[in-house]
N, C-alpha and C positions, 0 to 999 in steps of 0.2 A: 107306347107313347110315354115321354117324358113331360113332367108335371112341375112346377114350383109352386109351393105351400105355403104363402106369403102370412104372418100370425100376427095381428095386431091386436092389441092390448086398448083398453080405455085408460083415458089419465085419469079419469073418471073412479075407476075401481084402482090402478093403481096402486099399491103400500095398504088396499082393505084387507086383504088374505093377513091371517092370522100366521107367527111363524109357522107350525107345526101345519095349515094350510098349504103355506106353501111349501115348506117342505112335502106334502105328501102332491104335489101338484110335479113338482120337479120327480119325485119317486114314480108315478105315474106314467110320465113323458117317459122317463129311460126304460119302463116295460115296455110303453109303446113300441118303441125305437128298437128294442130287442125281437119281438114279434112283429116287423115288419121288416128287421135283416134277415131274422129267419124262414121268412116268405118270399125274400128278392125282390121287393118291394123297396126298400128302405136304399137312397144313392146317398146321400146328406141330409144332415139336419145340425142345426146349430140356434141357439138362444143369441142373442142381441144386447149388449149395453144398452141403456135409455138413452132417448134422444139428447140427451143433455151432451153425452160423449161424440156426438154427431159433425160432420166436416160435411160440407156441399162444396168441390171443386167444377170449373170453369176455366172453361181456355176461350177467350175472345178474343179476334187480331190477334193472337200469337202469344197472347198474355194469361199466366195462370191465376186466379183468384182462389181464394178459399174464404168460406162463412163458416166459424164454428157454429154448431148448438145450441140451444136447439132454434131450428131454423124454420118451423114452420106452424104457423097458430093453427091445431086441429086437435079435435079432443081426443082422437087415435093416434099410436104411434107404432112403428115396424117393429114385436119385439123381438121375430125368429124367423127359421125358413126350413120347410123340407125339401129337399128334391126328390120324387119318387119316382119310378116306372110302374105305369099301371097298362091292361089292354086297350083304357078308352077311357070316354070320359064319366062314366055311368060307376066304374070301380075306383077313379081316381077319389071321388064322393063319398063313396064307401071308407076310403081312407083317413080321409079327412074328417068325416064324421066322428072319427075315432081318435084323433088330438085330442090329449086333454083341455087345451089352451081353449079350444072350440066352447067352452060349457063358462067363459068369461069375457070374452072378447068374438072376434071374427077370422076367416082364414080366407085370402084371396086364395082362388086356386086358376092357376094360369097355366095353360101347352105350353111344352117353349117351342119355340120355331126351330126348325132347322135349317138354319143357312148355309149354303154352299156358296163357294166363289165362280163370281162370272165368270165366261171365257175369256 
């Protein structure tokens, strides 16, 4: 089953990690990320600009809109994503528990659907 690792961040702690915090927060994630290609686990994973850098597009009647950033009052914001293959939902957890990001913020963890086209 395919999974997406949705990583949000408080604005809350935001900019509190000390450099060398963060730097070992970022060092941390790329072992992650190595021992989870290494296990076939790992499909993407990617870090996020702040919301500040953020666009919301809209098509109404035919017309495209865009709202830059940041566009939404909440004290959480998206700041990354895994995509992973796990057997189920019980090891996708397992994976997760194991983001560093997880031990500062939260990780949505969503199936993704698979859609096929009607007939």
């Amino acid at each position: 089953m395919r999974f997406v690792c949705l990583i949000y961040n408080s604005a809350d702690t935001d900019g509190t990690l000390s450099p060398a915090e963060g730097d070992e927060l970022v060092r941390a994630h790329f072992r992650y990320d190595e021992e989870l290609e290494r296990n076939g686990i790992m499909i993407h994973s990617d870090a996020l600009e702040g919301p500040d850098s953020a666009s919301v597009l809209r098509v109404r009647q035919g017309v495209l809109s865009s709202t830059d950033g940041p566009y939404v009052e909440t004290k959480e914001h998206l700041a990354g994503i895994y995509i992973i293959e796990a057997a189920d939902l019980e090891e996708a957890r397992k994976v997760v528990a194991g983001i560093p990001s997880v031990r500062f913020g939260a990780i949505e963890l969503r199936p993704v659907r698979i859609l096929t086209l009607p007939p």
